[in-house]
C-alpha distance (Angstrom), angle and dihedral (degrees) to the residues before:
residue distance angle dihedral
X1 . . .
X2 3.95 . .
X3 3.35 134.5 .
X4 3.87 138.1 178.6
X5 3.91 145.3 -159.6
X6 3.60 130.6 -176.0
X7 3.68 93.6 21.6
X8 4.23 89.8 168.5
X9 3.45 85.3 62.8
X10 4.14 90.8 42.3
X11 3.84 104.5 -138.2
X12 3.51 103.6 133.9
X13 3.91 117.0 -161.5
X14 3.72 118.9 -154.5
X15 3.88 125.9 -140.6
X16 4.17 112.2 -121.5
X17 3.63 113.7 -89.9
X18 3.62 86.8 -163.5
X19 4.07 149.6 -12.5
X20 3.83 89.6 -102.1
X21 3.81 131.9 10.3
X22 3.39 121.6 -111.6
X23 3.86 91.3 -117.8
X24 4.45 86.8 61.4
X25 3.59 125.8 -87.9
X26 3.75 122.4 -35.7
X27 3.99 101.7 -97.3
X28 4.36 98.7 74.5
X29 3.76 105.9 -139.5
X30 3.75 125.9 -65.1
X31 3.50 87.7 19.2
X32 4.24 114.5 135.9
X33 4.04 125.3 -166.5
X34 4.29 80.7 -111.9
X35 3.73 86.6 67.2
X36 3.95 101.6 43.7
X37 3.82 90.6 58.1
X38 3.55 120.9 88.3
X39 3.47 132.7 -84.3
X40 3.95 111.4 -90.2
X41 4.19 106.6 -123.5
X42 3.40 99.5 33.3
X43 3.97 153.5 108.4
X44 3.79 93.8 -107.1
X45 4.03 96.7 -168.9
X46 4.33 125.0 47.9
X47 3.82 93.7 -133.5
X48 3.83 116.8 -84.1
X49 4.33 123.6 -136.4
X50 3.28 118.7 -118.4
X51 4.04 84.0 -122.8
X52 3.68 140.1 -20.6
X53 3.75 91.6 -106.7
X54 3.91 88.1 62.0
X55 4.07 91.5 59.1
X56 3.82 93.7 44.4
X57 4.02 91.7 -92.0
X58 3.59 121.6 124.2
X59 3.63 116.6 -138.9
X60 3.84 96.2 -140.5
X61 3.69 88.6 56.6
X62 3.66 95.1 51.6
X63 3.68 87.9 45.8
X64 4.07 95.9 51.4
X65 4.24 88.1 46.8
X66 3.78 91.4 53.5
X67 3.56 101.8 42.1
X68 4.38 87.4 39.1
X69 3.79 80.5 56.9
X70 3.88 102.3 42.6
X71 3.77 80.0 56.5
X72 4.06 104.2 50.0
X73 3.78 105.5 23.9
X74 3.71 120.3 81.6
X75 3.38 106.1 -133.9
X76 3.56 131.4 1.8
X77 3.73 127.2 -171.1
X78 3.94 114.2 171.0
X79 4.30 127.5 7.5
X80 4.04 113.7 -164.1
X81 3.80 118.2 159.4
X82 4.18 116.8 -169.5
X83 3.40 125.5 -157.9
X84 3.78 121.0 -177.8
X85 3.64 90.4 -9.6
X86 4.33 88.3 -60.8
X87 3.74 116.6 106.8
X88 3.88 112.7 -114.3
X89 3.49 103.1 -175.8
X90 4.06 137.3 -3.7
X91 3.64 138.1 168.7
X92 4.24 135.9 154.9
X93 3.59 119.0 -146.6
X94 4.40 114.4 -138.4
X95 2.38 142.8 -20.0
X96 3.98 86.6 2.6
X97 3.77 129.7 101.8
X98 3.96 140.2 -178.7
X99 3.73 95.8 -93.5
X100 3.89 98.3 44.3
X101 3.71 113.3 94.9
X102 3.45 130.4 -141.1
X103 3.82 141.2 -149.7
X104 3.28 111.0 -93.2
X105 4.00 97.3 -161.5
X106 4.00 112.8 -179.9
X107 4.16 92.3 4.7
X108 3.90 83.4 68.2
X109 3.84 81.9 75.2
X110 3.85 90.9 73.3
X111 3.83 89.3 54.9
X112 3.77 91.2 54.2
X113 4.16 90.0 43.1
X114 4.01 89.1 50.9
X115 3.79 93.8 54.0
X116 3.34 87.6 52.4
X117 3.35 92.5 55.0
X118 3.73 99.1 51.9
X119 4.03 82.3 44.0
X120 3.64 87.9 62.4
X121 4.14 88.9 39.2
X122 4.15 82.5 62.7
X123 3.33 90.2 41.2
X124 3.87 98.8 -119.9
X125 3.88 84.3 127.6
X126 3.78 147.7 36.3
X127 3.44 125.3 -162.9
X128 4.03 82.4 -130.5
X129 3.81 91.8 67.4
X130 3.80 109.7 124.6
X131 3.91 106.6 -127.2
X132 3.44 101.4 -131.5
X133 3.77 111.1 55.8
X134 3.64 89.4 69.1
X135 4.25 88.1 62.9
X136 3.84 94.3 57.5
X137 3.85 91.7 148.1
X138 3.82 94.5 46.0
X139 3.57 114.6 39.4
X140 3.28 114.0 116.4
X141 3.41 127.0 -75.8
X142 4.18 98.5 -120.6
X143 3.62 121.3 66.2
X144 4.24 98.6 -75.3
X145 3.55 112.9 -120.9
X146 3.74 129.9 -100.4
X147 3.77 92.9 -102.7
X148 3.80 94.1 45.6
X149 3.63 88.7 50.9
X150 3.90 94.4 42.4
X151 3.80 94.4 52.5
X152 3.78 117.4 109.9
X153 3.95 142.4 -165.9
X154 3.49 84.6 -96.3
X155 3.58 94.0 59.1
X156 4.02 93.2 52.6
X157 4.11 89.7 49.3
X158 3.63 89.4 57.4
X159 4.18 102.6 36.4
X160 3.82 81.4 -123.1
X161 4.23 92.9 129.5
X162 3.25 100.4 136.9
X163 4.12 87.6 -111.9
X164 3.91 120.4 140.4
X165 3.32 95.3 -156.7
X166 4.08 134.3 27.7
X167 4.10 112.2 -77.5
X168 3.55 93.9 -158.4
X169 4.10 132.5 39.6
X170 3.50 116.0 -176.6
X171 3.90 93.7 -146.4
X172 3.57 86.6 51.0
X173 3.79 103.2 39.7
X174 4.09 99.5 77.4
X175 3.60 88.3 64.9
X176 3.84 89.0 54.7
X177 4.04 118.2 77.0
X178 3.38 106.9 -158.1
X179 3.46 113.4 34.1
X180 4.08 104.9 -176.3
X181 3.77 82.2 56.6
X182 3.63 102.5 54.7
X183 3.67 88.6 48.8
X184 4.04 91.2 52.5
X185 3.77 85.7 51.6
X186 3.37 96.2 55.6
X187 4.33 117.4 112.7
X188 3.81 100.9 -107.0
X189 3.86 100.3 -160.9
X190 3.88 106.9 176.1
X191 3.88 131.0 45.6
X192 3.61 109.1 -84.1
X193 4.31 108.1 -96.8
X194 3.65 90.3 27.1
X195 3.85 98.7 87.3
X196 3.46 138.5 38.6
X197 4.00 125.1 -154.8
X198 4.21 123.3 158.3
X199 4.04 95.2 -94.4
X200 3.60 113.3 -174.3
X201 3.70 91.1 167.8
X202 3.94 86.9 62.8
X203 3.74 88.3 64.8
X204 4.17 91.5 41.3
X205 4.14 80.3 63.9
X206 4.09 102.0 43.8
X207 3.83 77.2 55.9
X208 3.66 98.7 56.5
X209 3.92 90.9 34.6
X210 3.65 84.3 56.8
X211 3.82 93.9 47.7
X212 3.81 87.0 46.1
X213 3.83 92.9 59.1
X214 3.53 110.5 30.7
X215 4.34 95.6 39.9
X216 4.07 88.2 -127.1
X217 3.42 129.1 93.6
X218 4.37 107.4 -113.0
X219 4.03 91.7 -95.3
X220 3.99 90.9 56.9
X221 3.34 88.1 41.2
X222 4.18 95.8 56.0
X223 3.73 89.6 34.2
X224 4.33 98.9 95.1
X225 3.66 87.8 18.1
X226 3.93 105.7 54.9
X227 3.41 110.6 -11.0
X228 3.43 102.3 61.8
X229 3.92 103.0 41.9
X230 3.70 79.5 47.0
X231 3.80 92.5 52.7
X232 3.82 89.6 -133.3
X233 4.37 111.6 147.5
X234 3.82 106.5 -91.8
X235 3.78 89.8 -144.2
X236 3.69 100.8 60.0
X237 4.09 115.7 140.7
X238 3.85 114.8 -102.5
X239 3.96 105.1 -176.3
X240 3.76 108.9 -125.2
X241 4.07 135.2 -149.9
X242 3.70 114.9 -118.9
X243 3.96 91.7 -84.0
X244 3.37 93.1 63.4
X245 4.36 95.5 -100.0
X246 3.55 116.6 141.8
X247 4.06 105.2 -109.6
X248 3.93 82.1 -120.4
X249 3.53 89.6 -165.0
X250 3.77 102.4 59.8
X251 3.72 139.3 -1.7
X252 3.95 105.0 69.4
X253 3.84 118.2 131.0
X254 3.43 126.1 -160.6
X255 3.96 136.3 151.6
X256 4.03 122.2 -101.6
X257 3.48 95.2 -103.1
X258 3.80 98.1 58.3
X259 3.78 82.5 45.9
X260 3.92 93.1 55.4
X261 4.07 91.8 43.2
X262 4.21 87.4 46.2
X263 4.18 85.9 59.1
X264 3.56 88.4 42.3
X265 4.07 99.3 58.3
X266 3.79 80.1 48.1
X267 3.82 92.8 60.5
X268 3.23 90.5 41.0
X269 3.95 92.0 54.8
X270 3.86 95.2 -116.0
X271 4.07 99.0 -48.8
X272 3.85 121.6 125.1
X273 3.49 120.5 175.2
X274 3.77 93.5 -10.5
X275 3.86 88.8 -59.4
X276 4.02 110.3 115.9
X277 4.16 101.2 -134.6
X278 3.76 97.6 176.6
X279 3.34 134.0 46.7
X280 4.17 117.4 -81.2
X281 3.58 104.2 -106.0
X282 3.82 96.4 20.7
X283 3.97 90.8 107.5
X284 3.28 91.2 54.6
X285 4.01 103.5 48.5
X286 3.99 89.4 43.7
X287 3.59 89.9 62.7
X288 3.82 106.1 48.8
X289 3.53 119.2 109.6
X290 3.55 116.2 -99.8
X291 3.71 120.2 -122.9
X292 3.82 118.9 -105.0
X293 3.49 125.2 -0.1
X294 3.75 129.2 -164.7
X295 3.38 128.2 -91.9
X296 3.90 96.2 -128.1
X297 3.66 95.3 48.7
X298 3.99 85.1 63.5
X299 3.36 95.8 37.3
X300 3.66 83.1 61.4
X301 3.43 104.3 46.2
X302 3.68 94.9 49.0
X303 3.65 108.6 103.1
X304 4.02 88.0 55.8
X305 3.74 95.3 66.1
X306 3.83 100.5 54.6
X307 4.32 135.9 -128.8
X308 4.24 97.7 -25.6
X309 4.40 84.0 55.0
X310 4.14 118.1 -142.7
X311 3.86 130.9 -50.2
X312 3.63 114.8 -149.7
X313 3.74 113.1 -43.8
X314 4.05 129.4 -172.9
X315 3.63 149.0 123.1
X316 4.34 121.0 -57.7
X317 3.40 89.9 -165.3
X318 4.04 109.5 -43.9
X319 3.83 84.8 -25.1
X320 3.80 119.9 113.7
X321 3.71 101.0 -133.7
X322 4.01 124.2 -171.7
X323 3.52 134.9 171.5
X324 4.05 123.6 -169.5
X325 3.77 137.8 167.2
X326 3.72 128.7 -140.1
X327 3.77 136.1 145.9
X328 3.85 89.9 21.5
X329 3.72 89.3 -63.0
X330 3.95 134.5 113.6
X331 3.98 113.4 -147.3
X332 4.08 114.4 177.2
X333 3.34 125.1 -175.0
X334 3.79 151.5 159.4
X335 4.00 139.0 -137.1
C-alpha cells in the first residue's frame, strides 16, 4: 500500500511494508545515531523544486513509476529522482528515513574507481602500473604467468583481467585470510583487456593498491577530497578484509541523499559548486566501453534486454555499461 502528501511539492512518503526489512533493521551494522546526522559545515539538502511540473516532470508520471515499482520490486528502501541538479520527488518506504544510510553493495565499486582516479590526478598512480609489483610478499610462489604479470590497473578498473571466472566472492572472502593473495592465485586464462567477467575481487585490489600508495585506507583517502565538498559523513562504515583494506568492492554505507549528489557530480563531469573535484576528463574515460566481454556474461544477461538480445556489455571502470539495438535504434548506457 502507498500513500502520498504534498504531491505539488512531489515528496512522496511510503506506508511500512513491514516492522523490519528483510535485509535487518534500518541502521547497517556499526552504525551510531553520531554518524547518521549530518555533516557539521555543510549544505545538508541538494535543492528541492517547487514541483515536478516546474523541472519538466509530471507528477502523475512520477506517481505511476513509484507505485508500478512498490508493486514489482522486492524490496525498496529509498526513491529520489533529480532533475537539473533539484530534487523532484523523494520518499523511503519503513522503517527507512532520510538520515539512515544504507549499504551500498556493488555501487561501492564507483567509490573505489573515483579514488583511483584522483590517485592518478596526484600522480600516485597510472593506469599503466603492472598489478603485481605492488604484492611483493604475496605473489605466488611459482613463476606468475605472462598474463598475470601483463595485467594492469587499467585492467582491474574495467573487470577486463583476463580471469574466467570471479577472483573474489564476498560470501566466500571472510573465510579467506589474505585476500590480495587469493586473487594473485587465481588461473588468469585470457590476455588481460580481451575479456570481460563481473570481478569484484578486481575492485578488493584497487583498494589495497590505493591503501598501499597513499598510507590510508580508500575512505580516509576520499574523506577531504570527496566527501566533504560533497557533504557526505566522514565516518561512514566501509567493511574491511582481515588486514584492515576496505573491501572496495562492497560494504560502503551511505544515505540516499549523498547517493543522489554522488550521480550528480558525475553529470556534472566532476564539478560541485564551481569547484572541479575529479580529474577533467575522468567522466569521460570511466564511462567508455570496455573492450571484449565474455560470452557467458551476455548470455546471462540476455533475457533483461528484451526481443533484439544484448550487444557487448561490461564494466568502464566500476560502471556497468551496455549497449543494445532494437527498432532500428542503438541506445548505450551505463549504471
Amino acid at each position: 500500500m502507498l500513500y502520498h502528501t504534498h504531491l505539488k511539492f512531489a515528496r512522496i512518503v511510503c506506508a511500512p511494508r513491514s516492522k523490519k526489512s528483510a535485509r535487518g533493521s534500518a541502521k547497517p551494522y556499526g552504525m551510531t545515531d553520531k554518524q547518521r546526522a549530518p555533516a557539521a559545515g555543510v549544505a545538508t539538502h541538494l535543492p528541492r523544486s517547487s514541483a515536478p511540473e516546474a523541472q519538466g516532470i509530471a507528477s502523475s508520471a512520477v506517481l505511476a513509476f513509484v507505485e508500478a515499482a512498490d508493486r514489482n520490486l522486492r524490496e525498496l528502501h529509498s526513491f529520489m529522482l533529480l532533475r537539473h541538479g533539484q530534487v523532484v520527488a523523494e520518499g523511503w518506504w519503513s522503517p527507512y528515513g532520510p538520515q539512515d544510510p544504507h549499504m551500498l553493495f556493488s555501487l561501492s565499486k564507483s567509490f573505489t574507481a573515483t579514488a583511483a582516479g584522483l590517485a592518478i590526478a596526484e600522480g600516485l598512480l597510472s593506469l599503466e602500473d603492472a598489478v603485481l609489483p605492488f604484492f611483493p610478499d604475496d605473489a605466488p610462489a611459482a613463476q606468475p604467468s605472462h598474463n598475470l604479470a601483463a595485467m594492469r590497473l587499467r585492467h582491474l578498473l574495467s573487470m577486463s583481467t583476463g580471469h574466467t571466472l570471479p577472483s573474489l566472492r564476498a560470501r566466500n572472502a571472510p573465510s579467506v585470510s589474505c585476500w590480495a593473495a587469493a586473487f594473485l592465485e587465481q588461473p588468469v586464462e585470457h590476455a588481460p583487456g580481451t575479456h570481460f567477467i563481473y570481478n569484484s575481487g578486481a575492485t578488493y585490489m584497487i583498494s589495497a593498491i590505493i591503501q598501499k600508495v597513499t598510507g590510508t585506507t580508500v575512505q580516509e583517502y576520499l574523506r577531504p577530497r570527496l566527501f566533504a565538498p560533497l557533504g557526505i559523513r566522514a565516518d561512514v562504515p566501509w567493511e574491511n578484509c582481515p588486514r584492515g583494506i576496505n573491501t572496495g568492492g562492497w560494504g560502503l554505507s551511505l544515505r540516499t541523499e549523498d547517493i543522489a549528489r554522488f550521480g550528480q557530480l558525475y553529470l556534472q563531469d566532476g564539478v560541485w559548486n564551481g569547484q572541479r573535484l575529479l580529474p577533467e576528463g575522468w567522466v569521460t574515460e570511466r564511462t567508455n566501453p570496455p573492450p571484449r566481454r565474455s560470452a557467458s556474461r551476455e548470455t546471462a544477461c540476455r533475457p533483461a534486454f528484451g526481443r533484439a538480445g544484448p550487444s557487448p556489455i561490461g564494466h568502464g571502470f566500476r560502471y556497468l555499461i551496455a549497449s543494445f539495438t532494437t527498432h532500428h535504434q542503438s541506445f548505450h548506457f551505463f549504471d
